[in-house]
N, C-alpha and C positions, 0 to 999 in steps of 0.2 A: 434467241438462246434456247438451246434445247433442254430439259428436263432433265437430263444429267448436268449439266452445268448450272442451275437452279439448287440442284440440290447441293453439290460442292458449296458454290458460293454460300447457299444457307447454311449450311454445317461450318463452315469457319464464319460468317457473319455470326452465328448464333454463339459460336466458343468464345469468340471476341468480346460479345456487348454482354455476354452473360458473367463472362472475369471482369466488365468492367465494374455493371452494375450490382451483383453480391458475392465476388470472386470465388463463387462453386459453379458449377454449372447444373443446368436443372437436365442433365441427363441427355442421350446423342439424338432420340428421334426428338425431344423438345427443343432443343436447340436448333433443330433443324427445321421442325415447321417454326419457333418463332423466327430463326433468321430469313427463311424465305419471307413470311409475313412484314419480319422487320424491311426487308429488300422492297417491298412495293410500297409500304409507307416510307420508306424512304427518300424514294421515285419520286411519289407526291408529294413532299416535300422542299426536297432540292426543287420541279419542277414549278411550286409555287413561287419560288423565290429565283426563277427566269434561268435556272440550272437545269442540265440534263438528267436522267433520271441512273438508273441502270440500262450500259450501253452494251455488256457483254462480259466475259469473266478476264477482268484486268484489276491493278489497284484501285483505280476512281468509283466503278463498280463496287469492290469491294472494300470501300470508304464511305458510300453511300450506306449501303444494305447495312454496315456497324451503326451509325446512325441512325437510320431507321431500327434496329434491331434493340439499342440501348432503348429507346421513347418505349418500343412494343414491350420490354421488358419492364421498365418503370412503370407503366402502365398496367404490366401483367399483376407487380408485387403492390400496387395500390389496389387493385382489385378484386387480389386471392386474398389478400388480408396478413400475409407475410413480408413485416415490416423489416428488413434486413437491409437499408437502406442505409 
């Protein structure tokens, strides 16, 4: 996947998991490095449980990276200390 398709995928993985987890968004370039971040924790995830990770910019892909993207966002608001959960 090329680096423009990384970033799409992040920028809607990150609009997604970020309405899911405090329905504002934390703004388009954080949404976008966390949904990319949220995409490779995703990856590892799915892949630990014998699933493919992100295979390219489709649905499955971007079903992954939203799951990964909500953890890296739960994680984000456990650890900035904004409890909007």
């Amino acid at each position: 996947m090329g680096i423009i398709s990384w970033i799409i995928l992040g920028a809607i993985a990150g609009f997604i998991g970020s309405k899911i987890v405090n329905k504002s968004g934390q703004g388009v370039i954080m949404d976008i490095v966390l949904g990319i971040v949220g995409a490779i924790v995703g990856g590892l995830i799915f892949s630990a449980f014998g699933a493919s990770g992100v295979t390219g910019l489709n649905i499955y892909s971007l079903i992954v990276a939203v799951v990964g993207a909500v953890v890296v966002l739960w994680a984000y608001h456990q650890f900035s200390g904004s409890r909007t959960l």
